[in-house]
C-alpha positions in Angstrom: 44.1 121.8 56.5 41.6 122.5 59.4 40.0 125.3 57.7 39.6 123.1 54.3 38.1 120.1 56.2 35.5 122.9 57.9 34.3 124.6 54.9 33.8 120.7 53.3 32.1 119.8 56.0 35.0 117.0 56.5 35.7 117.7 60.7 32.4 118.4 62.1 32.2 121.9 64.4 32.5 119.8 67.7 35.2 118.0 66.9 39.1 119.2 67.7 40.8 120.4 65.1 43.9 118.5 63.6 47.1 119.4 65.5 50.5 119.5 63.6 51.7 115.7 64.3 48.4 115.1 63.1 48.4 116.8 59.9 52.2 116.3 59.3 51.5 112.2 59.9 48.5 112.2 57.2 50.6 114.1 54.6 53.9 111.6 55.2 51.1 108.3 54.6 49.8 110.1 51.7 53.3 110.9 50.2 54.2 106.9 50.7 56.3 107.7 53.9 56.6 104.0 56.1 54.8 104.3 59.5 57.2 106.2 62.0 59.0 108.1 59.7 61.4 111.0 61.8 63.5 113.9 59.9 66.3 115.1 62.0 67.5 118.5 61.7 64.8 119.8 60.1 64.5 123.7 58.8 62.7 124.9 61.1 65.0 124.0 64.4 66.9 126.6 62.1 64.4 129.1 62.1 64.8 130.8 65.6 64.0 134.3 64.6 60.5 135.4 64.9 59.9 136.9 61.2 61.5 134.9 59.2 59.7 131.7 61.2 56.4 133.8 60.5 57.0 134.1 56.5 57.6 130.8 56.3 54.4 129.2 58.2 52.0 132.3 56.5 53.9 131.0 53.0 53.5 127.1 53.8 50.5 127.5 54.7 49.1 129.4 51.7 50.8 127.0 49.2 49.1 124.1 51.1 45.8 126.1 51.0 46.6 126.4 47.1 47.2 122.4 46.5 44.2 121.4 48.6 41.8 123.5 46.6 43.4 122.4 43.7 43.7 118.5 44.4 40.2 117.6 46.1 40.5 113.9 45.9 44.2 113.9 47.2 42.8 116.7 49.9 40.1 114.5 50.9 41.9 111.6 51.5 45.0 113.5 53.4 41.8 114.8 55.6 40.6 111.4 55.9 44.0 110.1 57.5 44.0 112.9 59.7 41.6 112.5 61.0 41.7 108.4 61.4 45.5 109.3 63.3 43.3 112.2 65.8 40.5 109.5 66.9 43.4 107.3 67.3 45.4 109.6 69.4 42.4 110.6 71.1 41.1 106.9 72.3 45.0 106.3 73.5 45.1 109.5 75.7 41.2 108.6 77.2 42.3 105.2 77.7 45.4 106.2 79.3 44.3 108.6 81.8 41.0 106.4 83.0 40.8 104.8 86.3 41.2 101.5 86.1 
């Protein structure tokens, strides 16, 4: 997702690129998911070993490459949430660590 918003010109070079919470929170409020959604379980707690957990994140990420290019508007506005939740994040973290 980071390198489709650069190449669009969608996350400026100075800014930080989305982290995984970041991205996975965008996709859940684009899929309809309520606000504070949580899997338990999931896959990947499964996945201890190193190659499989590598052919799954080169594979997940190549499919996501695939529906981004092919759903721009959808793209867009997943890249729009992300980056909404990271300014978010961002502000709480400055605020919390400044004197008072």
């Amino acid at each position: 997702m980071n390198r489709y918003a650069r190449t669009r010109n969608l996350l400026k070079e100075k800014e930080e690129t989305f982290s995984a919470r970041t991205s996975e929170r965008a996709h859940l409020h684009r899929l309809g998911a309520p606000e504070g959604t949580q899997f338990e379980g999931q896959t990947k707690a499964k996945l201890g070993n190193v190659p499989m957990r590598s052919l799954v994140e080169r594979t997940t990420n190549e499919k996501l490459a695939e529906w981004l290019e092919e759903n721009p508007r959808e793209a867009n506005q997943v890249v729009q949430k992300a980056t909404v939740a990271a300014r978010r994040a961002s502000r709480r973290v400055r605020h919390a660590t400044s004197p008072p």
